[in-house]
C-alpha positions, 0 to 999 in steps of 0.5 A, a space after each residue: 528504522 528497522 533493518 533492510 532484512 526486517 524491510 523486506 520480512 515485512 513486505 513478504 508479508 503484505 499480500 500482493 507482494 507475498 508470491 515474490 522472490 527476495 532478488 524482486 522484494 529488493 526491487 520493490 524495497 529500492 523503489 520506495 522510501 521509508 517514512 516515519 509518520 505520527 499519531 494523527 497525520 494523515 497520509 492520504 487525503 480522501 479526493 486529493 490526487 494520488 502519486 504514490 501508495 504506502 505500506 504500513 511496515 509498523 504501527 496502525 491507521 484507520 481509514 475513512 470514506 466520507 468521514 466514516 470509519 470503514 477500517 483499520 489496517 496495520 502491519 502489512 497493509 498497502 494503501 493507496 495502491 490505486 494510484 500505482 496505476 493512475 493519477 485519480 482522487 483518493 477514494 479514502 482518507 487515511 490517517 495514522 492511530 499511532 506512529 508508523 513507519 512507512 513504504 512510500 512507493 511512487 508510481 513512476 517507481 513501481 511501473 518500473 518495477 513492473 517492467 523489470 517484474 512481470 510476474 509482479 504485475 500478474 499478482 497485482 491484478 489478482 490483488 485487484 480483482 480480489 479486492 473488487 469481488 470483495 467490495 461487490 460482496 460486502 455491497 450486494 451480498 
């Protein structure tokens, strides 16, 4: 397990939390658990409901939509962060390459985060938004 120091350098690092101060990091480190995951398990079923995301803090995984590979993620990237905001399916599955240590942050959690950190909430729809511009160009050029 990595120090709570080594923790929140990670999540420095994730995109959509790299704007926060280290007081609002420590927030969203309390919301969540840490997890140790191994080689081959999935963490996200593709159509199974969604409750929680989670941020890679060490290791690699590939992500599949319909069984095809679309990417892989290490380091630093959050899955599942649709389900921050609603309980709807999974639109990916993923599955760790090696073993990786994860953030497990539930929705109830988060939405109070996002209460005690308003400003998180304004960069998690600028996260959106620009995840939504790069799908729609990758779609239709």
């Amino acid at each position: 397990m990595a120090t709570k120091k080594q923790t929140l350098e990670h999540l420095r690092n994730v995109p959509l939390f790299s704007a926060c101060s280290a007081k609002d990091l420590e927030k969203v480190l309390k919301a969540g658990d840490e997890l140790a995951a191994t080689a081959g398990q999935v963490i996200i079923d593709q159509g199974q409901t969604g409750r929680e995301a989670f941020v890679i803090m060490s290791g690699s995984a590939t992500v599949r939509r319909n069984g095809k590979k679309v990417a892989t993620l290490g380091a630093g990237a959050i899955v599942g962060e649709l389900s921050l905001f609603d309980h709807g399916p999974r639109t990916a599955t993923v599955i760790c390459d090696s073993d990786c240590q994860l953030l497990v942050i539930p929705q109830r959690e988060f939405l109070a985060v996002l209460e005690q950190v308003p400003a998180l909430g304004r960069r998690m729809l600028e996260y959106l938004a620009g995840k939504i511009r790069e799908f729609d160009r990758q779609s239709f050029g």
